[in-house]
C-alpha positions in Angstrom: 180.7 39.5 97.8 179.9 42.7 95.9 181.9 41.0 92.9 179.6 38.1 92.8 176.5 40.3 93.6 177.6 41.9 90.1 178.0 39.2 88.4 174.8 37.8 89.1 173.1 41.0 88.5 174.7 40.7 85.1 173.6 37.8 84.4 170.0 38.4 84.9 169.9 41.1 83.1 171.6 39.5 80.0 169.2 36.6 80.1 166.2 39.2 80.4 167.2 41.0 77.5 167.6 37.5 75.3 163.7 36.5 76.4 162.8 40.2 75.5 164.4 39.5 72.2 162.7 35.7 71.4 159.1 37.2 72.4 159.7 39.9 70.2 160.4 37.8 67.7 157.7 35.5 68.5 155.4 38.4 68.5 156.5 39.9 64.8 156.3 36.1 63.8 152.8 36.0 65.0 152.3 39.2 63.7 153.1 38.0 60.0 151.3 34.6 60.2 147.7 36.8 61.8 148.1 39.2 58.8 149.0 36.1 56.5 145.4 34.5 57.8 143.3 37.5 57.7 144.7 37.9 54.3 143.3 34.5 53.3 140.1 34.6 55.0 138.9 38.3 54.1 135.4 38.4 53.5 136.0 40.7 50.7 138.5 38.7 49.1 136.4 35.7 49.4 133.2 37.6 48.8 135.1 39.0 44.9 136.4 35.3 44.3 132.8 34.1 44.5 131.0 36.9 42.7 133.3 36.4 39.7 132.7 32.6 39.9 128.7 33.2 40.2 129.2 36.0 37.0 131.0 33.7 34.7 128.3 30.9 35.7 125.5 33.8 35.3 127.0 34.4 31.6 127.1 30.6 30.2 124.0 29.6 31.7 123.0 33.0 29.6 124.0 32.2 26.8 122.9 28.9 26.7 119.6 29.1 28.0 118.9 31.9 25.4 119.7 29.5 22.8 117.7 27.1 24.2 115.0 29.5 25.0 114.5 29.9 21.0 114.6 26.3 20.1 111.8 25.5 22.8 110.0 28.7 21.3 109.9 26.5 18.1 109.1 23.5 19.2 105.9 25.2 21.4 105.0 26.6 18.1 105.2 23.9 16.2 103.0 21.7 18.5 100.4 24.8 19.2 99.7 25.4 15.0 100.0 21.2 14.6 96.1 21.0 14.3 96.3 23.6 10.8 99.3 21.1 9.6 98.8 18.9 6.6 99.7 15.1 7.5 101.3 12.4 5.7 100.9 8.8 7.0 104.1 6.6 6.0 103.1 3.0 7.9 104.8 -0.1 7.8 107.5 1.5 5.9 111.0 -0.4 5.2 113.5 1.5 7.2 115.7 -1.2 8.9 119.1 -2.0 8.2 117.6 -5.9 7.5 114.9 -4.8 4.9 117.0 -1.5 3.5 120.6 -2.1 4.2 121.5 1.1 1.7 118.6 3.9 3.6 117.7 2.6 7.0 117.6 4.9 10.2 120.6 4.5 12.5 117.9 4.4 15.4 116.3 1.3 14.3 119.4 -1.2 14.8 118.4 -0.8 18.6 115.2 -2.0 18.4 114.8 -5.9 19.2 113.2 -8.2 16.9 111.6 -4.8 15.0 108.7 -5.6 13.5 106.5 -2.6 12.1 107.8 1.0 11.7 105.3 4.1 10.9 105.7 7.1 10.0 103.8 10.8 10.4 104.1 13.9 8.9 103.2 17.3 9.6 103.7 20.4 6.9 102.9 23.6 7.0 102.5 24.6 2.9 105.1 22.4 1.7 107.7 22.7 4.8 108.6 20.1 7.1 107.5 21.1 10.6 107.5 17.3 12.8 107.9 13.7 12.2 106.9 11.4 14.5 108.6 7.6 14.0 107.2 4.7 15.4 109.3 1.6 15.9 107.1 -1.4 17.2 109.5 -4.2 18.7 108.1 -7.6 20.3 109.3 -6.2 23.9 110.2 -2.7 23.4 109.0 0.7 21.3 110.9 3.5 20.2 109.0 6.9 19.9 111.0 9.9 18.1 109.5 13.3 17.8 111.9 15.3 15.0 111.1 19.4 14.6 112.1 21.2 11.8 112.5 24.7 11.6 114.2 26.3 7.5 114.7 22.5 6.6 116.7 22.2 9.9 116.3 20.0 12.7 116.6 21.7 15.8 115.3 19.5 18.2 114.7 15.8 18.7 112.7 13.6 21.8 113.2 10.3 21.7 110.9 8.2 24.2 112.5 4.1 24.4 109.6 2.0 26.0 110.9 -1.7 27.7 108.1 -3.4 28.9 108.4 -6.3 31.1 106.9 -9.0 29.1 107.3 -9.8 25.2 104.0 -8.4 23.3 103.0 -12.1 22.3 103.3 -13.1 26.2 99.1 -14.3 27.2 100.6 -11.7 30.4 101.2 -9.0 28.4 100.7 -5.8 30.1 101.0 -2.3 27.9 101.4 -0.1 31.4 103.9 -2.5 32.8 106.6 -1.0 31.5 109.8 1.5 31.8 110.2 4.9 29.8 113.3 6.3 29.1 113.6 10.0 27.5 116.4 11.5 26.1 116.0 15.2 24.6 118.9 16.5 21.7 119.2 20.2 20.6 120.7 21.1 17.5 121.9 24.5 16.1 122.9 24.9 12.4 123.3 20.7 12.5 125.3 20.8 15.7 124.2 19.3 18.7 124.5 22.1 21.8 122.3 19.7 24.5 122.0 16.6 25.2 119.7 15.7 28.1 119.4 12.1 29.3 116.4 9.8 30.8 117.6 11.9 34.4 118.1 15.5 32.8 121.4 15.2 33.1 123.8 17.2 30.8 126.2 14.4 28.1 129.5 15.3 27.5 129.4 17.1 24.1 133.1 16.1 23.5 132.8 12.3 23.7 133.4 9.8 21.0 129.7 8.5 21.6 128.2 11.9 21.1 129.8 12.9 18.0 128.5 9.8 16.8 124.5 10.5 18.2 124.9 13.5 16.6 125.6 12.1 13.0 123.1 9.6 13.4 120.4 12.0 14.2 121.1 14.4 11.0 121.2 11.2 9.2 118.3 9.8 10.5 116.4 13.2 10.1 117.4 13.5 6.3 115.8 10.0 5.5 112.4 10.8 7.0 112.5 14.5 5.4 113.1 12.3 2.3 110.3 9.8 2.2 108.1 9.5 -0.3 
């Protein structure tokens, strides 16, 4: 009877000391995974992750807006001294790829059934501060503000103008119609911003930008150029 008393005794205490041992180890276990949690969620962590994140944001949008902050500079000058510009009227000038196939502006091939295209002017002594190009279609107009600053175009806003019935049309109505803007910012003849009809920001990099942006140096050249 003792015997088995013994034994039993032994047993207990053998499978105490084994449950001991597994929540141990459960605790420790538990132990690691908390710390590895808190590790992952401390504030501070977190808190220095985002504030680098938010500085290296801070520092592009820097240096880009003071870039940009100098080429609106201009282009507020420009327009605020206009009035003491000399101007030079260029109208219903030959610029299409139809009617000039060896100097037309790149712009003008979108233009439907183009039909008159005028030109203005403004210097300041004998520099080039703005042209403004007119392109008259039958359904559609294309208005393009170019700003020079040392022989240099630095900025460009072109307004496209659809409206909803061809010209001709007996209902014809000028204010029933859709503009679309697009804004282009150049430094030393590179584009650095292109702004669409929403203010959104166009891929720099793209095959169809690289080509905007030769098109608009071209483009700016050939009204520079007129006669």
């Amino acid at each position: 009877m003792k015997y088995h008393l013994s034994l039993l005794g032994l047993t207990m205490l053998i499978v105490s000391c084994n449950s001991d041992k597994k929540n141990n180890e459960a605790v420790t276990n538990n132990t690691k995974v908390s710390k590895e949690i808190q590790k992952e969620n401390d504030p501070t962590k977190k808190e220095s992750q985002v504030a680098k994140s938010i500085a290296s944001t801070a520092l592009n949008a820097s240096k880009d807006s003071e870039e940009i902050k100098i080429i609106r500079e201009r282009f507020n000058n420009i327009n605020a001294s206009i009035s003491n510009f000399t101007k030079k009227e260029n109208k219903d000038i030959s610029i299409s790829k139809d009617t000039n196939p060896d100097n037309y502006a790149f712009e003008s091939e979108n233009i439907y059934r183009l039909a008159v295209t005028n030109v203005n002017r403004f210097y300041e002594d004998a520099t080039l501060k703005k042209a403004i190009v007119k392109f008259e279609g039958s359904q559609e107009d294309l208005i393009s503000e170019y700003y020079y600053w040392n022989d240099k175009i630095f900025f460009v806003f072109k307004t496209k103008i659809n409206y909803s019935k061809a010209k001709w049309s007996d209902h014809f109505n000028e204010s029933d119609a859709k503009k679309i803007e697009n804004r282009f910012y150049f430094q030393n003849n590179k584009l650095i911003k292109w702004l669409d009809h929403q203010k959104a920001q166009i891929d720099l990099n793209s095959a169809e930008t690289k080509k905007k942006e030769q098109e608009i140096l071209s483009d700016s050249q050939l009204y520079k150029n007129l006669k």
